[in-house]
C-alpha positions, 0 to 999 in steps of 0.5 A: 695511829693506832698499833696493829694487832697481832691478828692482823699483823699475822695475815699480812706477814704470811704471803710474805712467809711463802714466798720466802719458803718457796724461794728457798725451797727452790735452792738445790742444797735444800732439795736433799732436806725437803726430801726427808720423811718428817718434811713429806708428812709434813706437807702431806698433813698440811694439805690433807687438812686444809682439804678438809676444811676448805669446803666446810669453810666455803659452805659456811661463806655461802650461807652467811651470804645467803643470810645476808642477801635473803633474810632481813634482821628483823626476822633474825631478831623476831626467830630468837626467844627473849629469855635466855633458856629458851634462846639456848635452846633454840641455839641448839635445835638450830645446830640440827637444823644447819649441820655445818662442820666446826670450820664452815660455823664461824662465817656463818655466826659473824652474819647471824651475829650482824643481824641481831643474834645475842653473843650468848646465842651464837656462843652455843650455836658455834658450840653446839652445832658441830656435835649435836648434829645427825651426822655426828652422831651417826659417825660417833654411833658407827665408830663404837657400835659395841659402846653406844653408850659413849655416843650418847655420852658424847650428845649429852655432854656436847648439851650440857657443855653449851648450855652450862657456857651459854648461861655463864656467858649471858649473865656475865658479859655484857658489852658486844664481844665482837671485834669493833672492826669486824662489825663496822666492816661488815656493815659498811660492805653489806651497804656498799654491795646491796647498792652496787649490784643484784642479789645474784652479784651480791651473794659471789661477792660477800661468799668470796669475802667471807672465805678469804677473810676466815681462810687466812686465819684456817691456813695459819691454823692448819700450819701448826697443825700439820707440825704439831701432828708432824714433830710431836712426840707421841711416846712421851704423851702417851706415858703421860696419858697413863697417869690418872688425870693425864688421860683428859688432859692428854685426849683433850691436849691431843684434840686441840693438836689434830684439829680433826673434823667432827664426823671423824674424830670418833674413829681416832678415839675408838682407837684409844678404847682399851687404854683410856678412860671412857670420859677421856675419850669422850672429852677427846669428842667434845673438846675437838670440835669446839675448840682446836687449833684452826677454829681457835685462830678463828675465834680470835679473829670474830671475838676480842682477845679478852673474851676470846680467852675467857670462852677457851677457859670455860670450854675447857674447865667444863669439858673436863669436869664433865668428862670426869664425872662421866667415867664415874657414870660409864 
């Protein structure tokens, strides 16, 4: 038999974990400590993140289901250029076309994926789609009404970022990324329901399906991200942040904790517009929504382990140093 991995072994411990807390908090000697400041912002991020991500989630569930029911994989295969610079391209116009938030992208590419989409295609979608998007934008161009530059900054370095990982990811991974249990899991289910009922029936239960099966992983993501929000020091970051490399590091480190969607993010870091360097403030845009805590432990659910990681060193070394290169360009 094989071991369970620690993806899986998670999701199954995690009601567990509920229960467990519920039952505690129900004992009157821990009513007096479950009352404290720090437990109520506690919950109160937690719940105001999860509400914020459950409907992108759910949209993107829809779509896949959509996708599945409606369209077949030869018109996927037949949409998608063959050379790969097109591909990317076609990867990013595709983000305009389906703006769909960080956390609703993932259900999405696992079916985009299934019907033939190449990695490195859905690699820049996944990227690509939660910036370069009307919507973002428009927020981003609100958020620094006196800096648009930064907005365009924002755009352009969000392109470049995807379209330079693409390339990297076409020319050196070979073998399907996907997890060997999510792709026989996916087709057998998509088999199973087209026979068993219409397309109506088929599209509840292939949406219910794919957001149970991404909104465990949001919830263990949203967990840490209310207590990283909740317990952090922010002082002590701060100070690091005013050192001269400290303060990508430090807006990136921040991006990846807050988890923030991507048509709110601008707003947090107009606040940091007179203490930061304006590439940190725009790694901070970039960073965020490619890679955070909730779509990190999504990611690792579609993807192996080992590529997976391979994809997180990359979003970083290339935000970075493009973030950099930016303040020079500012």
């Amino acid at each position: 038999m094989n071991a369970l991995s620690p993806l899986k072994i998670i999701p199954m411990l995690l009601p567990v974990a509920l229960l467990l807390i519920l039952a505690v908090m129900w004992l009157p000697e821990y009513q007096a400590l479950l009352n404290n400041d720090s437990l109520q912002a506690f919950k109160t991020s937690f719940i105001g993140i999860l509400l914020e991500a459950l409907p992108f989630i759910l949209a993107g569930a829809l779509l896949s289901s959509l996708l599945q029911v409606f369209v077949p994989d030869h018109i996927i295969s037949r949409w998608i250029p063959k050379k790969p610079i097109p591909g990317i391209l076609f990867a990013c116009v595709l983000g305009i076309v389906f703006p769909v938030c960080e956390c609703g992208m993932i259900p999405l590419v696992r079916r985009l994926i299934q019907k033939g989409m190449p990695a490195y295609v859905a690699i820049v979608f996944i990227l690509s789609g939660p910036i370069l998007n009307p919507v973002v934008y428009g927020a981003t161009f609100m958020a620094f009404r006196s800096h648009p530059e930064l907005a365009y900054a924002r755009m352009g370095l969000a392109f470049a970022t995807a379209f330079l990982i693409g390339l990297i990811v076409f020319f050196t991974v070979k073998k399907s990324p996907m997890r060997w249990s999510i792709q026989r899991e996916m087709g057998d289910t998509a088999h199973s329901h087209t026979v068993r009922g219409g397309k109506l029936a088929s599209i509840f239960v292939h949406t219910s399906e794919e957001f149970f099966e991404m909104g465990k992983y949001l919830l263990i993501g949203c967990l840490l991200t209310a207590a990283i929000q909740t317990f952090m020091v922010r002082d002590s970051l701060a100070a690091i942040g005013a050192q001269p490399l400290g303060s990508y590091l430090f807006m990136m480190g921040l991006a990846f904790a807050l988890s923030l969607c991507s048509t709110s993010d601008a707003f947090v870091a107009s606040t940091f517009l007179h203490a930061f360097p304006a590439g940190s403030l725009v790694a901070f845009m970039v960073f965020g929504p490619m890679l955070d805590f909730k779509n990190a432990m999504m990611l690792m659910a579609l993807f192996k382990t080992k590529f997976a990681l391979y994809l997180f060193f990359l979003i970083f070394a290339v935000v970075f140093a493009g973030s950099v290169v930016i303040t020079a360009w500012l």
